[in-house]
C-alpha positions in Angstrom: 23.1 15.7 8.6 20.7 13.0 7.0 17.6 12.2 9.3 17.9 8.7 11.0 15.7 6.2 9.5 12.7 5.8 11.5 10.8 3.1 8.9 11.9 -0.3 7.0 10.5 -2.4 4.8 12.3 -5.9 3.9 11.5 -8.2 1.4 11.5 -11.9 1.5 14.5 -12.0 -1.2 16.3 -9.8 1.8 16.1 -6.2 -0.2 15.5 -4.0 2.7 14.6 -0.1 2.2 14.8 2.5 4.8 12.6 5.8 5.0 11.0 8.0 7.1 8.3 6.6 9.4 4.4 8.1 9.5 0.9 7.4 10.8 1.3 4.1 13.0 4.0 2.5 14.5 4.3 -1.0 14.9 4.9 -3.9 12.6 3.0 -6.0 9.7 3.7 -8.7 7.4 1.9 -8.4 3.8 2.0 -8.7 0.4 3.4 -5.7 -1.6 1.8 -4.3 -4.8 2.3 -1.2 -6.4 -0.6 1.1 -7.8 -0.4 3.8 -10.7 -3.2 6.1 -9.9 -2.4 9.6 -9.7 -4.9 10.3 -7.6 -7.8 9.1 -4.7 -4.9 7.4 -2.3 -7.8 7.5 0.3 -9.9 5.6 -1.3 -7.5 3.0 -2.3 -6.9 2.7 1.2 -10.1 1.9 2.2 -11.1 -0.7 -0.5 -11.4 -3.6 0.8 -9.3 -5.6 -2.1 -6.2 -4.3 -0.5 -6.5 -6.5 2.5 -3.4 -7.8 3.0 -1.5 -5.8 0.8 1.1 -2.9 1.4 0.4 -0.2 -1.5 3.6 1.4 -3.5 2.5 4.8 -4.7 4.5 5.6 -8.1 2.4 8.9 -7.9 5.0 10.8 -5.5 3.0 13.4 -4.9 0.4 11.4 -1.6 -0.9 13.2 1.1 -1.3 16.7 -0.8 -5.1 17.1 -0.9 -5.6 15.5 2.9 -8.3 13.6 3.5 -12.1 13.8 4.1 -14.8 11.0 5.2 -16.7 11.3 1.9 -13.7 9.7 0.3 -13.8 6.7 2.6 -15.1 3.5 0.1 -15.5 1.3 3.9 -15.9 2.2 7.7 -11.8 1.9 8.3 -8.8 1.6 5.6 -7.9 -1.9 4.6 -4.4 -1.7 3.5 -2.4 -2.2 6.0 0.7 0.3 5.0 1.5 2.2 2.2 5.1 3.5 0.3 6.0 6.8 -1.1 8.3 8.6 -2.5 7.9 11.5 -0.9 6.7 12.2 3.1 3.1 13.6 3.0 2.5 17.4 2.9 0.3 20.0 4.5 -3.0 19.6 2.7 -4.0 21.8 0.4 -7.6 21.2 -0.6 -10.7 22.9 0.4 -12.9 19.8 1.1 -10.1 18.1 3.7 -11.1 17.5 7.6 -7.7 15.6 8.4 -4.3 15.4 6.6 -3.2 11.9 5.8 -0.2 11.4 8.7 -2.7 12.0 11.6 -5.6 10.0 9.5 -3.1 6.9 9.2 -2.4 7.1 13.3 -6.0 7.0 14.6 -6.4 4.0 12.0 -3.4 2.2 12.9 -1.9 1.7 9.1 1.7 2.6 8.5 3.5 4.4 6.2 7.3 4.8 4.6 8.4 7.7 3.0 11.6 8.5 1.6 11.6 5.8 -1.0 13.0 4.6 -4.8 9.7 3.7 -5.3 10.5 3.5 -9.0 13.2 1.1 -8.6 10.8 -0.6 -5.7 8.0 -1.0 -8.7 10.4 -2.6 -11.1 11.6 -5.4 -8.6 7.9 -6.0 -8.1 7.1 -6.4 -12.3 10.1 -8.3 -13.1 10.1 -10.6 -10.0 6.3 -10.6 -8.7 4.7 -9.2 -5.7 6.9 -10.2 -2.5 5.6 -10.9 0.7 7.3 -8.2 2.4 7.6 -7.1 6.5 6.8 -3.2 7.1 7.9 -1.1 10.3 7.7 1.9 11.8 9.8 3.2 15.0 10.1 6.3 16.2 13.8 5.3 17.7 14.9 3.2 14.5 15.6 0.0 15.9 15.0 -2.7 13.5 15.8 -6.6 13.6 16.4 -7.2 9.9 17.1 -10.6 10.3 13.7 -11.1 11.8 12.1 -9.1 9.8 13.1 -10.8 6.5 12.7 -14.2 8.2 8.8 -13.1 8.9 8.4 -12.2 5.5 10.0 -15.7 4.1 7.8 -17.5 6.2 5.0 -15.5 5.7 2.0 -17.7 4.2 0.8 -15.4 1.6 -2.3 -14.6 -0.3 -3.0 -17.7 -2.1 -5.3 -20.3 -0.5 -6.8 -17.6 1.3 -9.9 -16.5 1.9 -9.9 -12.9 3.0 -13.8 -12.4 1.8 -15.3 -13.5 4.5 -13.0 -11.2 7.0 -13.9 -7.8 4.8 -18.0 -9.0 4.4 -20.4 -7.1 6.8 -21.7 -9.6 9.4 -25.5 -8.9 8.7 -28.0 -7.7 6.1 -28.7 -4.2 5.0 -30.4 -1.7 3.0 -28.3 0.7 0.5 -30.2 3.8 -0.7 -27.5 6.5 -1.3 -26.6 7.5 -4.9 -23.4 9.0 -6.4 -21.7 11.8 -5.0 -22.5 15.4 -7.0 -21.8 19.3 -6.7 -21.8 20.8 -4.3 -20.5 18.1 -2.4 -23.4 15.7 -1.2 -24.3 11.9 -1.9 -27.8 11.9 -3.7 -30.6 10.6 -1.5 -34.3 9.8 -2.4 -37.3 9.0 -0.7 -38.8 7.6 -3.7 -39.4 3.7 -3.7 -36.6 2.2 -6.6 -37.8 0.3 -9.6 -35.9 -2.8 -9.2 -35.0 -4.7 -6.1 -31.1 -6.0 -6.0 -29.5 -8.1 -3.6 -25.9 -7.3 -3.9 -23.6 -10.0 -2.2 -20.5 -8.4 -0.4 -17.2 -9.7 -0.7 -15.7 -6.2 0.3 -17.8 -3.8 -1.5 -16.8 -0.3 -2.2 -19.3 2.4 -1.3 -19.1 3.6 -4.6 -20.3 0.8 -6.1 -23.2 0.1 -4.0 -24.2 3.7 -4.7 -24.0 3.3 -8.2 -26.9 0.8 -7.8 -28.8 3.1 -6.6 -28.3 5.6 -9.0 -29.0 3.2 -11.8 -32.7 2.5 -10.1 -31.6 -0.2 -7.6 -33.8 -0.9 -4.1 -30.3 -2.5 -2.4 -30.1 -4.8 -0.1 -26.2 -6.0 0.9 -26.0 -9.8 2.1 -22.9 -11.3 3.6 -20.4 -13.2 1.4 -21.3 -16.5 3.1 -25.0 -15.8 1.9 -27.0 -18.7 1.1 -28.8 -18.9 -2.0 -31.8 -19.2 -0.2 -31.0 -16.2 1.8 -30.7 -14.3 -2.0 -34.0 -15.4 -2.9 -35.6 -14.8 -0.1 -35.6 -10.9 -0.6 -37.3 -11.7 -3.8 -34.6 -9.9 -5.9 -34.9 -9.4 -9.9 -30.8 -8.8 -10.1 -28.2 -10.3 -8.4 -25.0 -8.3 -8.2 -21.3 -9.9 -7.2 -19.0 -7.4 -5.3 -15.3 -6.9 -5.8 -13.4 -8.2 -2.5 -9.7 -9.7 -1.5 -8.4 -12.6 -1.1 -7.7 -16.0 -3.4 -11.2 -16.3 -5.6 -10.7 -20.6 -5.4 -10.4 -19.9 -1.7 -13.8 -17.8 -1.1 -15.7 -20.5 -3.9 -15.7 -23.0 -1.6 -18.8 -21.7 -0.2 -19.7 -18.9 -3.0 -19.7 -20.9 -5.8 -22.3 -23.6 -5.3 -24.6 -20.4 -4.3 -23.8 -18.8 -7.7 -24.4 -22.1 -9.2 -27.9 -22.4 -7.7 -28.6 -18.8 -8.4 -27.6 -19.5 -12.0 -30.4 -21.7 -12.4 -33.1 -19.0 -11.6 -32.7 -16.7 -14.5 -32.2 -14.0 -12.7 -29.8 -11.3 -13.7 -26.1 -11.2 -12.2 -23.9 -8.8 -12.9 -20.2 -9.5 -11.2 -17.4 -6.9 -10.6 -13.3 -7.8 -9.8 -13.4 -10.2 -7.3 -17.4 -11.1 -8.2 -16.7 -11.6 -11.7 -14.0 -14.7 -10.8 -16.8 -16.1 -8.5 -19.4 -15.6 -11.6 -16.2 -17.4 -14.0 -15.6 -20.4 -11.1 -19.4 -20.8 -10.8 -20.1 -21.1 -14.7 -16.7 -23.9 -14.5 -13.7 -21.6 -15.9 -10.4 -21.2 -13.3 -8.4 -18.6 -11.5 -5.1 -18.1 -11.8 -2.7 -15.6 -9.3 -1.0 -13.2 -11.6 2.8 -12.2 -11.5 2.1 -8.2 -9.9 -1.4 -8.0 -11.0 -3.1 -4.9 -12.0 -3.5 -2.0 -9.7 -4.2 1.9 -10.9 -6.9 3.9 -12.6 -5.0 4.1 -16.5 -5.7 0.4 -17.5 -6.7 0.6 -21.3 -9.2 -2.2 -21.7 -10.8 -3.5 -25.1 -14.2 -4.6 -25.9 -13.7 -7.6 -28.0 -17.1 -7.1 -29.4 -17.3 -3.7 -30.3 -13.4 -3.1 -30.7 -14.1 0.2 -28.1 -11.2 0.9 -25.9 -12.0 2.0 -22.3 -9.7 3.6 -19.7 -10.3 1.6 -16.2 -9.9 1.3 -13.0 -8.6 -1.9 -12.2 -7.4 -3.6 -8.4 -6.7 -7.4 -8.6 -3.7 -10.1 -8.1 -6.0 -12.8 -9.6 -7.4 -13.6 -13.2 -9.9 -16.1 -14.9 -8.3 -17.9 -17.4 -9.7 -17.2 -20.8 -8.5 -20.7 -22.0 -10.9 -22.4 -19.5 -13.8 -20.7 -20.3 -16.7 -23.1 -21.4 -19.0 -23.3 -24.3 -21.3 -20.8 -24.4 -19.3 -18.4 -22.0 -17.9 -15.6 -24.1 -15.3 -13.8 -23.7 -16.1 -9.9 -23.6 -13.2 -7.6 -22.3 -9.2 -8.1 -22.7 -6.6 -6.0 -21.0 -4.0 -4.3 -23.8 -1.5 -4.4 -20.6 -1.1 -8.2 -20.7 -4.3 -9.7 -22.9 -5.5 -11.0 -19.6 -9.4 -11.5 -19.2 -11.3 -8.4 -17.9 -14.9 -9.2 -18.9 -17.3 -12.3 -19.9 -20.9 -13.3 -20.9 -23.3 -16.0 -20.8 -24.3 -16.3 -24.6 -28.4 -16.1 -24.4 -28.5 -14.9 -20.9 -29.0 -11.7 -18.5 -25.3 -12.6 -16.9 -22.0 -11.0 -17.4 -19.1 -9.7 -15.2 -16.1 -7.7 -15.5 -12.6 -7.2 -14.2 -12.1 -4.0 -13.5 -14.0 -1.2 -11.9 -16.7 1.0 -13.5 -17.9 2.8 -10.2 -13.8 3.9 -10.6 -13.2 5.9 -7.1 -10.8 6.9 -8.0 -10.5 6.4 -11.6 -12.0 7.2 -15.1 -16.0 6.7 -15.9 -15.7 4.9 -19.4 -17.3 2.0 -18.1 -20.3 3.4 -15.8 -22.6 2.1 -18.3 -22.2 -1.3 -17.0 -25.0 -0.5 -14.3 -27.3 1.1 -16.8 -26.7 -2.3 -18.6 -27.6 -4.2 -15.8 -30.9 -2.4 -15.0 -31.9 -2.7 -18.8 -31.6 -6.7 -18.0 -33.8 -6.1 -15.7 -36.1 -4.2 -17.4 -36.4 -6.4 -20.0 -36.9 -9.7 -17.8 -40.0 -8.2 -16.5 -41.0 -8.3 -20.4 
């Protein structure tokens, strides 16, 4: 006799799927993207670019290796739900504390299992990311209607500015490096060469401790930072974190900071949500993409050197290569769509990408991109 289904998720167009129900119960309204990364579900989770958005898995397999707090990339997860094909399994992995279900529960995100999540991530590519309502009741009573109706009215991403909700509220100091066998962060007493401010718009952990590693003193600033806040710390970089949320949206009052910054010539170095504020600030535009890119398999080109790298990649907006002005080159392409992943200043220490070269999870082609950034710092102080 089939199980009763205990979860449902309906989509503004009125598709509705039914599952099994896991971690939280309750109700939310969100946008829904799908994500092709075979593995690090946990950290996807806890990046803070998935505010606001439901993650499809098209890996089935989520939920196998359990989860442990090394993995975590911010204090709490950040998507709000996630879909899967199959319901999580007993972990089976020597370095998890918790399996996923119980995980889920004590943060309050939801879960579906029991899905087409293949013919869930075609719907999303050929008509766009819905806004989509998710539940989860142990009894399987759902109101459909008003369900759908929430997800209809539902305002969506766009306009929004979700930066500032993700941001930490005050300063701080960042001084743990990248994770290495047998199974601790590096850590160093040692002063760091270069001082950094890095400006959080929802920073992963990995990224900040990829700073680090590179030879980076750290120091993490709110997203509503003032550039005289930035300069105050005396830094000789300035680094742009990824982060949610429309990039217009969060330029309101990031922008006219980058601008100001810009005038120093300092280093910057921008990542995902960091390199639209870098593109808005030097006078290019956003634009929202169809389903955007999400997963750790996106093949990348470097129109300069012709070298293809395999990325990480989490974002529903893109700078538009077309309004790019003079002097700001265009550096990286997707071979997905030939969307923008990566630009210059011609003649200058500034440059930003796309995608995500501290991967977690996801390939280290691109991890050179810090080293990069530390050689424009080296080379300012002459």
């Amino acid at each position: 006799m089939p199980q009763k289904p205990t979860a449902c998720l309906a989509l503004a167009d009125g598709t509705v799927f039914h599952g099994q129900g896991f971690g939280a119960v309750g109700e939310v309204v969100a946008e829904l993207v799908f994500n092709t990364a075979m593995t690090g579900y946990q950290e996807i989770m806890t990046d803070p670019s998935y505010a606001s958005q439901i993650v499809t898995f098209t890996f089935p397999h989520i939920g196998n290796t359990g989860v442990t707090e090394q993995d975590d990339e911010a204090p709490e997860p950040v998507a709000p739900g996630i879909v899967v094909k199959w319901d999580p399994t007993e972990p089976s992995n020597w370095r998890a504390s918790a399996d996923l279900v119980d995980w889920m529960a004590r943060r309050g995100r939801i879960g579906i299992g029991g899905v087409d999540t293949r013919r869930l991530t075609r719907a999303i590519r050929q008509q766009g990311s819905p806004h989509v309502v998710l539940a989860h009741d142990p009894e399987g009573n759902f109101d459909i209607a008003a369900m759908v109706a929430k997800a209809r009215d539902w305002q969506g991403i766009v306009g929004l500015d979700l930066a500032r909700e993700v941001s930490c509220r005050q300063s701080y100091r960042w001084d743990e490096g990248l994770w290495s066998w047998p199974g601790t962060f590096g850590q160093s007493d040692e002063k760091k060469p270069f001082r950094v401010v890095a400006v959080d718009y929802g920073a992963k952990r990995n990224i900040l401790r990829s700073l680090a590693q590179s030879g980076a003193e750290v120091t993490v600033l709110p997203a509503t930072a003032t550039a005289e806040e930035v300069l105050a710390h005396d830094p000789e970089g300035v680094f742009l974190s990824n982060g949610p949320g429309d990039p217009a949206a969060t330029g309101e009052y990031a922008v006219p900071m980058i601008r100001e910054l810009l005038g120093k010539d300092l280093p910057i170095f921008g990542i995902c949500l960091g390199h639209q504020m870098l593109a808005l600030a030097l006078g290019a535009s956003t634009i929202k993409m169809n389903h955007g890119h999400h997963g750790a398999n996106h093949p990348v080109k470097d129109v300069e050197t012709g070298k293809v790298e395999i990325t990480s990649m989490n974002h529903g907006f893109a700078v538009d290569a077309q309004t790019l002005p003079e002097g700001v080159i265009e550096t990286h392409v997707s071979l997905f769509d030939g969307s923008n992943c990566g630009l210059r200043v011609a003649d200058r220490p500034v440059f930003s990408v796309q995608y995500h070269p501290e991967a977690s999870p996801g390939p280290q082609d691109s991890a050179y991109l810090f080293d990069r950034f530390t050689e424009a710092m080296r080379s300012r102080r002459g």
